[in-house]
KELOTOR-426958 format. One record per atom (N, C-alpha, C, O, CB): residue in three letters; atom name; z, y, x. Coordinates in nm, 3 decimals. Glycine has a CB too. Example, Ala and Ser with C-alpha at 12.3 -4.5 7.8 and 13.67 -1.06 7.14 Angstrom:
! KELOTOR-426958
<keti rest="ALA" atom="N" z="0.780" y="-0.569" x="1.319"/>
<keti rest="ALA" atom="CA" z="0.780" y="-0.450" x="1.230"/>
<keti rest="ALA" atom="C" z="0.780" y="-0.330" x="1.320"/>
<keti rest="ALA" atom="O" z="0.846" y="-0.332" x="1.424"/>
<keti rest="ALA" atom="CB" z="0.905" y="-0.447" x="1.131"/>
<keti rest="SER" atom="N" z="0.708" y="-0.225" x="1.285"/>
<keti rest="SER" atom="CA" z="0.714" y="-0.106" x="1.367"/>
<keti rest="SER" atom="C" z="0.787" y="0.003" x="1.290"/>
<keti rest="SER" atom="O" z="0.804" y="0.114" x="1.341"/>
<keti rest="SER" atom="CB" z="0.572" y="-0.060" x="1.408"/>
//
This chain:
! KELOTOR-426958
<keti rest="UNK" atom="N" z="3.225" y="10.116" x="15.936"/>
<keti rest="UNK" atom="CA" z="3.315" y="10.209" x="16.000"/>
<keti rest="UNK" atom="C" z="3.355" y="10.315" x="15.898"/>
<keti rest="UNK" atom="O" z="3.261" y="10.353" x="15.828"/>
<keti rest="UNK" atom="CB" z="3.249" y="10.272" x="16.125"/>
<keti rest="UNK" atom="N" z="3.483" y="10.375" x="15.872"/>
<keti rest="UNK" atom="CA" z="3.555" y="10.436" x="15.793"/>
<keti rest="UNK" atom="C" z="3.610" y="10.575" x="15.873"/>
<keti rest="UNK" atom="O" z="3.635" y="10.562" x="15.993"/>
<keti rest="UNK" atom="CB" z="3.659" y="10.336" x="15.743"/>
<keti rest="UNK" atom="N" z="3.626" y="10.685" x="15.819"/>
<keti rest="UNK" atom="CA" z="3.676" y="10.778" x="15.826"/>
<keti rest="UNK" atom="C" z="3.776" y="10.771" x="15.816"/>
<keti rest="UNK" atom="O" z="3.808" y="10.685" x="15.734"/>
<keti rest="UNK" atom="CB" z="3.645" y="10.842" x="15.779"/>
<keti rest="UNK" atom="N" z="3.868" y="10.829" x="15.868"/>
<keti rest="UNK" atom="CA" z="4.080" y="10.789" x="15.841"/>
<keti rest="UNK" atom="C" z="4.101" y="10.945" x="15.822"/>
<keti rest="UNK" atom="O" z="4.030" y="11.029" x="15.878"/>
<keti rest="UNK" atom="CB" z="4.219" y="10.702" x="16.033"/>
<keti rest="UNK" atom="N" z="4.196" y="10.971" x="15.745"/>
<keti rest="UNK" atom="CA" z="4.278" y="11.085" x="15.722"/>
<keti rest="UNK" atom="C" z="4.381" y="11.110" x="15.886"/>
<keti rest="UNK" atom="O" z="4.425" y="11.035" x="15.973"/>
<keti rest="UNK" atom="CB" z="4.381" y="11.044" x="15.563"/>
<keti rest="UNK" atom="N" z="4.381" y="11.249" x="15.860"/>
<keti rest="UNK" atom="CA" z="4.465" y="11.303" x="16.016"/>
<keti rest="UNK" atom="C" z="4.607" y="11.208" x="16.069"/>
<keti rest="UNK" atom="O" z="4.653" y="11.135" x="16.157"/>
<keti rest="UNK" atom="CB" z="4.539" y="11.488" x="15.984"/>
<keti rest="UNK" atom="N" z="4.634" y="11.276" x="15.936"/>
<keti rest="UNK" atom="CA" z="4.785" y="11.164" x="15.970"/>
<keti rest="UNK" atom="C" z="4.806" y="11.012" x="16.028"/>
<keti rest="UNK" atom="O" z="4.895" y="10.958" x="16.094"/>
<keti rest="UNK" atom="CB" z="4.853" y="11.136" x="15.838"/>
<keti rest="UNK" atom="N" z="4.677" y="10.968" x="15.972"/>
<keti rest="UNK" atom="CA" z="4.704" y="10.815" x="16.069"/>
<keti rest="UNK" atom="C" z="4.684" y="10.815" x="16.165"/>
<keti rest="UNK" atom="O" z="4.683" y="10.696" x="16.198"/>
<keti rest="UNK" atom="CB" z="4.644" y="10.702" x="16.055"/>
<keti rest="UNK" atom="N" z="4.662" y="10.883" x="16.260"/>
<keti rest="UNK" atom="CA" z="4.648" y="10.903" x="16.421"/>
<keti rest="UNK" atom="C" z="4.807" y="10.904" x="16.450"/>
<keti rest="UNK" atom="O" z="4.829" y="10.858" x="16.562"/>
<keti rest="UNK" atom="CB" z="4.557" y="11.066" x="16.478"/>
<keti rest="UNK" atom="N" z="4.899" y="10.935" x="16.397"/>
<keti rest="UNK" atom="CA" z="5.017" y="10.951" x="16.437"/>
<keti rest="UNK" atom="C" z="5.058" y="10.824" x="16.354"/>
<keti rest="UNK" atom="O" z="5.144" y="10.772" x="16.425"/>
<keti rest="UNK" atom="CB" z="5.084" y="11.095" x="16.414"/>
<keti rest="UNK" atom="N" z="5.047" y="10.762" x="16.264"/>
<keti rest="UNK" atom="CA" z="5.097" y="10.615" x="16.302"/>
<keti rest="UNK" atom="C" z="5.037" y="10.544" x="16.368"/>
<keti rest="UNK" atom="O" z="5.102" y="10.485" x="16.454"/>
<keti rest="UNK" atom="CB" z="5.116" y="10.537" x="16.216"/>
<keti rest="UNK" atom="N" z="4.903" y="10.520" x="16.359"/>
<keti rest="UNK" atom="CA" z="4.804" y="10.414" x="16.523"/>
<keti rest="UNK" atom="C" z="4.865" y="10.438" x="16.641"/>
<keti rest="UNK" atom="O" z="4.857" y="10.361" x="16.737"/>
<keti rest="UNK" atom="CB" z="4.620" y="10.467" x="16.577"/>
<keti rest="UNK" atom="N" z="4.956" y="10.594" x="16.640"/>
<keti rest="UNK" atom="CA" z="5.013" y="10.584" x="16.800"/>
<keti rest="UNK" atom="C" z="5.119" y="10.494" x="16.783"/>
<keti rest="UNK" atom="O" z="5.135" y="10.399" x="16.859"/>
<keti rest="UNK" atom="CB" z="5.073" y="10.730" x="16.877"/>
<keti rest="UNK" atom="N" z="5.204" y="10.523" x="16.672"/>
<keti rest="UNK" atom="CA" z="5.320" y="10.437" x="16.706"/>
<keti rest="UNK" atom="C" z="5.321" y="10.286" x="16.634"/>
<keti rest="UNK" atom="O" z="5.405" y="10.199" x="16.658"/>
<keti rest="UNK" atom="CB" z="5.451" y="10.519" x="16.661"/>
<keti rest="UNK" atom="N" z="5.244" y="10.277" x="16.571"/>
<keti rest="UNK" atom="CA" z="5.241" y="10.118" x="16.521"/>
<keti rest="UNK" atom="C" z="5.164" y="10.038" x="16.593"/>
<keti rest="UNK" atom="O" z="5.207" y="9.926" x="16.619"/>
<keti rest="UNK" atom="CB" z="5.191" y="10.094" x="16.384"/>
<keti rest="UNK" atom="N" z="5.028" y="10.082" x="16.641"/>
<keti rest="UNK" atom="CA" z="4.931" y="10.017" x="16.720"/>
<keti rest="UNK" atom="C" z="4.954" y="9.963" x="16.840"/>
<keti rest="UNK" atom="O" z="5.063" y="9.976" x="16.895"/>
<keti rest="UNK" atom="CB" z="4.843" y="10.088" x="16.740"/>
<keti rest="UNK" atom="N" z="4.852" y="9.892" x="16.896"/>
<keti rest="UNK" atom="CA" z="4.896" y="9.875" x="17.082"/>
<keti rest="UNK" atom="C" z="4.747" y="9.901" x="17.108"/>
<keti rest="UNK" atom="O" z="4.646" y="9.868" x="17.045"/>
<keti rest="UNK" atom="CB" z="4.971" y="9.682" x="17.164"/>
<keti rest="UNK" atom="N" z="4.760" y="9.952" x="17.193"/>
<keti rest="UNK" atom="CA" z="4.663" y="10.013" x="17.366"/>
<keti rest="UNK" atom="C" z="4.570" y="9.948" x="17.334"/>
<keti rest="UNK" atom="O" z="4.600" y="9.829" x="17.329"/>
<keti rest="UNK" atom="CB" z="4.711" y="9.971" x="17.551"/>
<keti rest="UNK" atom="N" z="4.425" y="9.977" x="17.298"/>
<keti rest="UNK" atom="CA" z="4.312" y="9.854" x="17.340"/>
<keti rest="UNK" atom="C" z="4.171" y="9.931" x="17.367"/>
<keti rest="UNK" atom="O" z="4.173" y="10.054" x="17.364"/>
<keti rest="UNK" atom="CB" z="4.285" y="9.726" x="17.197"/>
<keti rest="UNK" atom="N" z="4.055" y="9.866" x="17.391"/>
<keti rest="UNK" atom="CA" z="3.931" y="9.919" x="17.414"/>
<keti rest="UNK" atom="C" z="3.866" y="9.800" x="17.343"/>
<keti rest="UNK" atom="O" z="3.917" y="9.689" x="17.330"/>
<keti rest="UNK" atom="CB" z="3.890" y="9.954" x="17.572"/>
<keti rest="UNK" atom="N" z="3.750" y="9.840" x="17.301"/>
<keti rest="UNK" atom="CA" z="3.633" y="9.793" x="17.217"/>
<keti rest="UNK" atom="C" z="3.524" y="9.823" x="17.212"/>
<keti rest="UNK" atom="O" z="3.497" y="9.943" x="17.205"/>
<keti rest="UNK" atom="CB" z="3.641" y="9.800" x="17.123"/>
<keti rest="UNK" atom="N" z="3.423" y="9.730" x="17.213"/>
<keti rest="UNK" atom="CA" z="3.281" y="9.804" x="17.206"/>
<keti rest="UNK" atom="C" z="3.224" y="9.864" x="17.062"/>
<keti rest="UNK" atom="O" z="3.187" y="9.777" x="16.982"/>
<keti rest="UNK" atom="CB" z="3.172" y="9.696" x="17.256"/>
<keti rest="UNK" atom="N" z="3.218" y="9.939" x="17.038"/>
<keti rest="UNK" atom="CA" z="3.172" y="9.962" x="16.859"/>
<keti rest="UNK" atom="C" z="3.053" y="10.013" x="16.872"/>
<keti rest="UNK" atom="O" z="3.028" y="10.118" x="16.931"/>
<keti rest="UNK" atom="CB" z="3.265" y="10.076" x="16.753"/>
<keti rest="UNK" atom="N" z="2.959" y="9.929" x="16.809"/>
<keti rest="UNK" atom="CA" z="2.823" y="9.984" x="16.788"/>
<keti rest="UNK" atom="C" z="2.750" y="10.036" x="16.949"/>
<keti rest="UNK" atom="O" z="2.694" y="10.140" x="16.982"/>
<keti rest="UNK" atom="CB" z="2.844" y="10.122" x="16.672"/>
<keti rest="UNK" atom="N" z="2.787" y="9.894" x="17.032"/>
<keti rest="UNK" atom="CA" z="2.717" y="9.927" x="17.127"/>
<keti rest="UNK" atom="C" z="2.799" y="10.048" x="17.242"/>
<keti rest="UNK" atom="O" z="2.754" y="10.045" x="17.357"/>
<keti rest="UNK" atom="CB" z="2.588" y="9.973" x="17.052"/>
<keti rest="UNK" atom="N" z="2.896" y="10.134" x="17.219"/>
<keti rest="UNK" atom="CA" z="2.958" y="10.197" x="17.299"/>
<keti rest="UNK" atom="C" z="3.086" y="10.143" x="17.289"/>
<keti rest="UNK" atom="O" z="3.140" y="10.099" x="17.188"/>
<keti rest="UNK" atom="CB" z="2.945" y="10.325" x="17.284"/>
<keti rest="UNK" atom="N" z="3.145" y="10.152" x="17.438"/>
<keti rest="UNK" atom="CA" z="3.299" y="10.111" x="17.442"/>
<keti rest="UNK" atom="C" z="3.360" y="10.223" x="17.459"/>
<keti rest="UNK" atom="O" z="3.329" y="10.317" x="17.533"/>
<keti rest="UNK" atom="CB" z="3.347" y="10.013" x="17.550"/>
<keti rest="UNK" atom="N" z="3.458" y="10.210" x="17.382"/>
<keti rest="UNK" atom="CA" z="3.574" y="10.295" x="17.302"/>
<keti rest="UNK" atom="C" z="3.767" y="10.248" x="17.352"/>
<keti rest="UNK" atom="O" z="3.821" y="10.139" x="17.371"/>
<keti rest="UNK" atom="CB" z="3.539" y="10.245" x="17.102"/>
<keti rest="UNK" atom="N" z="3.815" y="10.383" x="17.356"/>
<keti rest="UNK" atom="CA" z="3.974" y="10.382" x="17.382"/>
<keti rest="UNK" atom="C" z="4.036" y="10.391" x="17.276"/>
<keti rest="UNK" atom="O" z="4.000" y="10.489" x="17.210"/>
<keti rest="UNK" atom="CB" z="4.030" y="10.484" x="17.463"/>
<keti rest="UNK" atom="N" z="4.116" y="10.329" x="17.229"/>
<keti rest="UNK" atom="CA" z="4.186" y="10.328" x="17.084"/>
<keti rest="UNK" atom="C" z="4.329" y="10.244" x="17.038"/>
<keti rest="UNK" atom="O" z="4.426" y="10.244" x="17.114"/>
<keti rest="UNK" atom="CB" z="4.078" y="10.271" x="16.994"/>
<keti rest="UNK" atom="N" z="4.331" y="10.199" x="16.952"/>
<keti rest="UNK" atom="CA" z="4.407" y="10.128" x="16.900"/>
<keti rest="UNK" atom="C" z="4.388" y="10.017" x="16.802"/>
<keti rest="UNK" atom="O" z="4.306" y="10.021" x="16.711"/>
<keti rest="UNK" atom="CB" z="4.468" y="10.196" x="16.866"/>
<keti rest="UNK" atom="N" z="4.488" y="9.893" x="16.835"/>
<keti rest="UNK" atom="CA" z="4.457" y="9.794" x="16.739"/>
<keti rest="UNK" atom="C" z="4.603" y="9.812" x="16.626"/>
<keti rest="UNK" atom="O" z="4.715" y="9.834" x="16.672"/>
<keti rest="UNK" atom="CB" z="4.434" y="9.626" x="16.826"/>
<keti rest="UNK" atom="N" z="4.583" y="9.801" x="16.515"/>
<keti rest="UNK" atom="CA" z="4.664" y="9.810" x="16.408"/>
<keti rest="UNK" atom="C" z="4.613" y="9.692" x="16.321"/>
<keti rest="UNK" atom="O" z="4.501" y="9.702" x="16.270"/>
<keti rest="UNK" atom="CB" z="4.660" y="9.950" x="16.343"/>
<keti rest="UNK" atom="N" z="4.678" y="9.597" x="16.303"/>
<keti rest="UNK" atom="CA" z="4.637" y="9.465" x="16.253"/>
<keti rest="UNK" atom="C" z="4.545" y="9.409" x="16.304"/>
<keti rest="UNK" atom="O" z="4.544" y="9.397" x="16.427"/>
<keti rest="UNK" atom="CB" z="4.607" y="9.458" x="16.139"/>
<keti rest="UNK" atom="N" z="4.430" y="9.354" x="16.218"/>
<keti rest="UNK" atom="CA" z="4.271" y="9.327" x="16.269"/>
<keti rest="UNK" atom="C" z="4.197" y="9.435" x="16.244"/>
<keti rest="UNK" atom="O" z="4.086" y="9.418" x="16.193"/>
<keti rest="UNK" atom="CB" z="4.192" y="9.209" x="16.200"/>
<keti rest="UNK" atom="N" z="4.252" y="9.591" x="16.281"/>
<keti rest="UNK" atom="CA" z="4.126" y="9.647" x="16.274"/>
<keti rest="UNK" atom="C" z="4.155" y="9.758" x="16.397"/>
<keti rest="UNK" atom="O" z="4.268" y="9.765" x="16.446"/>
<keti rest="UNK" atom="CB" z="4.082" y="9.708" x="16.112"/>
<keti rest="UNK" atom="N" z="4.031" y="9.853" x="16.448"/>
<keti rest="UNK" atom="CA" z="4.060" y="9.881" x="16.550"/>
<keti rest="UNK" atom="C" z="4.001" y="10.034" x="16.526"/>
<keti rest="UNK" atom="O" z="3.887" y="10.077" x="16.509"/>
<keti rest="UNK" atom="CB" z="4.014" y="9.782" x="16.657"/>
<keti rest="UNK" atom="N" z="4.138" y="10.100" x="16.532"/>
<keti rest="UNK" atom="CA" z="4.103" y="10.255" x="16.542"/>
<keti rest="UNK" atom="C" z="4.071" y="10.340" x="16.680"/>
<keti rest="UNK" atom="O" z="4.109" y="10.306" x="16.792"/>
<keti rest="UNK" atom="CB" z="4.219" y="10.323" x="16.484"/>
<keti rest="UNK" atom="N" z="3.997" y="10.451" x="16.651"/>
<keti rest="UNK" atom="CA" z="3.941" y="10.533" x="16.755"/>
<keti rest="UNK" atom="C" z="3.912" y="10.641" x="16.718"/>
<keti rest="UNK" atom="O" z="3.882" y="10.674" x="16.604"/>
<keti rest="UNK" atom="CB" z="3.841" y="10.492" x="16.813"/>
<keti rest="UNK" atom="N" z="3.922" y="10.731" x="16.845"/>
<keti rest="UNK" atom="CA" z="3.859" y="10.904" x="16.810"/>
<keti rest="UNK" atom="C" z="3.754" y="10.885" x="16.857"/>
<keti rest="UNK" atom="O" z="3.701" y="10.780" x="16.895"/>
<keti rest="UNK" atom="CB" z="3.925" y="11.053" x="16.878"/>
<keti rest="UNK" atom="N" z="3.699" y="11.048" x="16.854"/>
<keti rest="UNK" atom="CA" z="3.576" y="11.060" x="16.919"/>
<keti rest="UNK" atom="C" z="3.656" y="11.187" x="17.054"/>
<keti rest="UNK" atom="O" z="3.778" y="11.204" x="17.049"/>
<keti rest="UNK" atom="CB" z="3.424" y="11.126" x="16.786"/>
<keti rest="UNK" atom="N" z="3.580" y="11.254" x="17.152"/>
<keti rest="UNK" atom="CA" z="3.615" y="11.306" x="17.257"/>
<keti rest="UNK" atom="C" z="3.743" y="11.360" x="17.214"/>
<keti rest="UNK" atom="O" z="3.853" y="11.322" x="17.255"/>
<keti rest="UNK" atom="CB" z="3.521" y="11.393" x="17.313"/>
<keti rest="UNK" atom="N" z="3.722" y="11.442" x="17.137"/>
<keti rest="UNK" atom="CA" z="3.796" y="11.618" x="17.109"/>
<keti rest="UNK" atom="C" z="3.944" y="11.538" x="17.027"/>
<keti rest="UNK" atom="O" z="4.046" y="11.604" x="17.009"/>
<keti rest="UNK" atom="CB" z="3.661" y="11.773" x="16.952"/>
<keti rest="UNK" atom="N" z="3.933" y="11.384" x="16.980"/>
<keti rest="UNK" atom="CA" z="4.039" y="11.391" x="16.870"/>
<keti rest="UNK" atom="C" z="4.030" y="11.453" x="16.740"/>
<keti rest="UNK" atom="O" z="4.141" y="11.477" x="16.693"/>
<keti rest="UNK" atom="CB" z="4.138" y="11.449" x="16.916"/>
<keti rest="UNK" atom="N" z="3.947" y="11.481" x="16.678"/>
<keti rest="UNK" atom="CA" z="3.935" y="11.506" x="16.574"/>
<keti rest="UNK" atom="C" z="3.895" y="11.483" x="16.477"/>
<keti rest="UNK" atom="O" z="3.927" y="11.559" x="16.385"/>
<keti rest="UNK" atom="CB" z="3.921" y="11.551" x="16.575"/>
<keti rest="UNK" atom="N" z="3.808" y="11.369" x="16.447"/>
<keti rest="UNK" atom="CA" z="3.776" y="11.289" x="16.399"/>
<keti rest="UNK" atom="C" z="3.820" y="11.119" x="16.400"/>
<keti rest="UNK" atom="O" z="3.773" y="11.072" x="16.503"/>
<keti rest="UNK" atom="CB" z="3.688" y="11.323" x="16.425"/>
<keti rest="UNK" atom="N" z="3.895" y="11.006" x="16.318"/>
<keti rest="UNK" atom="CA" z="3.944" y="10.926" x="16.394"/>
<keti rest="UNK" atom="C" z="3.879" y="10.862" x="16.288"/>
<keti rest="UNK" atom="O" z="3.870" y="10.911" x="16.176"/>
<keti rest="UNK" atom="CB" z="4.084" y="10.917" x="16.446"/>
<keti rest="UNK" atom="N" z="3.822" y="10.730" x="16.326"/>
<keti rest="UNK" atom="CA" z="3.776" y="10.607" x="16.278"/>
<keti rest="UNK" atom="C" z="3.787" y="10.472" x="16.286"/>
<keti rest="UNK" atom="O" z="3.773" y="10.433" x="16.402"/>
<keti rest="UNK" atom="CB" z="3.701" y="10.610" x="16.290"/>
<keti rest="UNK" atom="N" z="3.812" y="10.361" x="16.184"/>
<keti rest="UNK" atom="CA" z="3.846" y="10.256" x="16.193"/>
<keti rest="UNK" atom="C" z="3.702" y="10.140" x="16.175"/>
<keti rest="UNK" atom="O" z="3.622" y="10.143" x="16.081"/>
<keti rest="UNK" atom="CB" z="3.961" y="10.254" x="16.097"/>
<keti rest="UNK" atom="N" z="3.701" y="10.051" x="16.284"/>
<keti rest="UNK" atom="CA" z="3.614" y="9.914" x="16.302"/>
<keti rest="UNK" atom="C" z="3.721" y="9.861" x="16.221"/>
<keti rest="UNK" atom="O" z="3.842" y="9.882" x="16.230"/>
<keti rest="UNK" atom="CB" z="3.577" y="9.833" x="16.468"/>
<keti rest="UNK" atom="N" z="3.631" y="9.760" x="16.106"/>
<keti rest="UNK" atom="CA" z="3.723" y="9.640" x="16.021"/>
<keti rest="UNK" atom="C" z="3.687" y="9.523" x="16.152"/>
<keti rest="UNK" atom="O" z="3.615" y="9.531" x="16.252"/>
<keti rest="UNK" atom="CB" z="3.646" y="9.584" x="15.813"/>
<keti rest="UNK" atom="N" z="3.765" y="9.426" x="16.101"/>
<keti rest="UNK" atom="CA" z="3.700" y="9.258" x="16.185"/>
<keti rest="UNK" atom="C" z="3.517" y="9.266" x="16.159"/>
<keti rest="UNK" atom="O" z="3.456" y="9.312" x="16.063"/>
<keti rest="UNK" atom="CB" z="3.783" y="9.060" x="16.066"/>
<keti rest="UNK" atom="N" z="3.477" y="9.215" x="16.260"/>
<keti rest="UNK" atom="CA" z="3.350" y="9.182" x="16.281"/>
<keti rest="UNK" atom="C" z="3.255" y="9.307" x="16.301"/>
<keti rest="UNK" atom="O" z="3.134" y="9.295" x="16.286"/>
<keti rest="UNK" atom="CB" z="3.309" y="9.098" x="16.171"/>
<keti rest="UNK" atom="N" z="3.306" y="9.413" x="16.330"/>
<keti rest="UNK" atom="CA" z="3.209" y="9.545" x="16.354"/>
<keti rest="UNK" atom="C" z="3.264" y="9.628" x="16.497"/>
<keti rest="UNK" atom="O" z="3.232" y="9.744" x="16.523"/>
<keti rest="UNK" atom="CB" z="3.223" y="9.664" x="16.200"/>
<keti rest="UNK" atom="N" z="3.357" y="9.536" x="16.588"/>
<keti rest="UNK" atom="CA" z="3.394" y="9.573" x="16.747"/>
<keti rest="UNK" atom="C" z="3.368" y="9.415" x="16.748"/>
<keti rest="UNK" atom="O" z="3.343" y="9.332" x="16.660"/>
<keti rest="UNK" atom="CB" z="3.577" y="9.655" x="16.808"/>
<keti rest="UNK" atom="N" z="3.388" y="9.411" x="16.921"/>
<keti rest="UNK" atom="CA" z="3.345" y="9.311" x="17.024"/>
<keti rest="UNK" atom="C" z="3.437" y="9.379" x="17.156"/>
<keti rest="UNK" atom="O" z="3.476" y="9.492" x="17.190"/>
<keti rest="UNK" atom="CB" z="3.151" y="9.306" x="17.047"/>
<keti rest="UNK" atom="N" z="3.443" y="9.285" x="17.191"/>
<keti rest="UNK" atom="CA" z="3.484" y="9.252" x="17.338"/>
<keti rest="UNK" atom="C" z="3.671" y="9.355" x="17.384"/>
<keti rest="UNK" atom="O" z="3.723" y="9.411" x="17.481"/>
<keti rest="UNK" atom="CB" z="3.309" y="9.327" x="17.459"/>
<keti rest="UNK" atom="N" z="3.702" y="9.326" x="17.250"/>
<keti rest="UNK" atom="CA" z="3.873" y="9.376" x="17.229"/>
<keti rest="UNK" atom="C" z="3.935" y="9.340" x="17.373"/>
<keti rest="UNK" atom="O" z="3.927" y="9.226" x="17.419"/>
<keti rest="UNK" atom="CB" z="3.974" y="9.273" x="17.084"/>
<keti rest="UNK" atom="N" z="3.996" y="9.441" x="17.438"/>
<keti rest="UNK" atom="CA" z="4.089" y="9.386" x="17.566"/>
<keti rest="UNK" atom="C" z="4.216" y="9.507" x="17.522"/>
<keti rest="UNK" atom="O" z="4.194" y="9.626" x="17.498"/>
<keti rest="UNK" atom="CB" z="3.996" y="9.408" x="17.769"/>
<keti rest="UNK" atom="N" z="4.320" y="9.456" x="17.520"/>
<keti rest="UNK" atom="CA" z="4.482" y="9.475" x="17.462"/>
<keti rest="UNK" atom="C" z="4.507" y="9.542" x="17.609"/>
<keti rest="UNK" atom="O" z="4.430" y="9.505" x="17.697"/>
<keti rest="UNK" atom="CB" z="4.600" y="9.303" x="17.411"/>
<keti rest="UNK" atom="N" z="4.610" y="9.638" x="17.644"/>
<keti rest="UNK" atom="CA" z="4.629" y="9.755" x="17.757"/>
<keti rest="UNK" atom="C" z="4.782" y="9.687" x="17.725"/>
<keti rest="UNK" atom="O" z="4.832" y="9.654" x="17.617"/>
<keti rest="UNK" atom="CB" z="4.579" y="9.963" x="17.728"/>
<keti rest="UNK" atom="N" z="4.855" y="9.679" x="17.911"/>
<keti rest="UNK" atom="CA" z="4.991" y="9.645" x="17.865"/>
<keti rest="UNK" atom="C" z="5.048" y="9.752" x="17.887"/>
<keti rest="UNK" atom="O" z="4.988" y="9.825" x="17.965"/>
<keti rest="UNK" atom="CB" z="5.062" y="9.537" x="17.924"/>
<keti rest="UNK" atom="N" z="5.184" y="9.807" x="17.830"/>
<keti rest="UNK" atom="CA" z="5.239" y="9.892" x="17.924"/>
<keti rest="UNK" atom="C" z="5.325" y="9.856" x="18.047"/>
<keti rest="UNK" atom="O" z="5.366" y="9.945" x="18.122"/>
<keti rest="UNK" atom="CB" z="5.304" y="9.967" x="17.858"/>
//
C-alpha cells in the first residue's frame, strides 16, 4: 500500500469508477483507476493506493 500525493484524489474522482474493497481485512469506499484501487481514510486526508493482489472482494458502484 502506497501513499498518493493530494492531487490525485481529484483525478481518482474523475478518471476512476465507484468501487469498494476489502484492504487488509477492512472494507473500504474508493476508487478503481486501472488495476489498482484507491482510498481515503475517514477525514480525506490521507489517500492510498492497493496495487493488484493486496484488495479482495472489488464490487464496481453503477451510477
Amino acid at each position: 500500500m502506497d501513499v498518493l500525493p493530494e492531487d490525485f484524489a481529484q483525478t481518482a474522482r474523475k478518471q476512476g469508477r465507484q468501487a469498494s474493497a476489502t484492504v487488509s481485512g477492512r472494507r473500504r469506499a474508493g476508487f478503481l483507476v486501472g488495476n489498482k484501487f484507491v482510498f481515503s481514510d475517514q477525514y480525506e486526508i490521507l489517500w492510498m493506493q492497493a496495487g493488484p493482489g493486496e484488495f479482495r472482494e472489488l464490487r464496481l458502484w453503477r451510477k
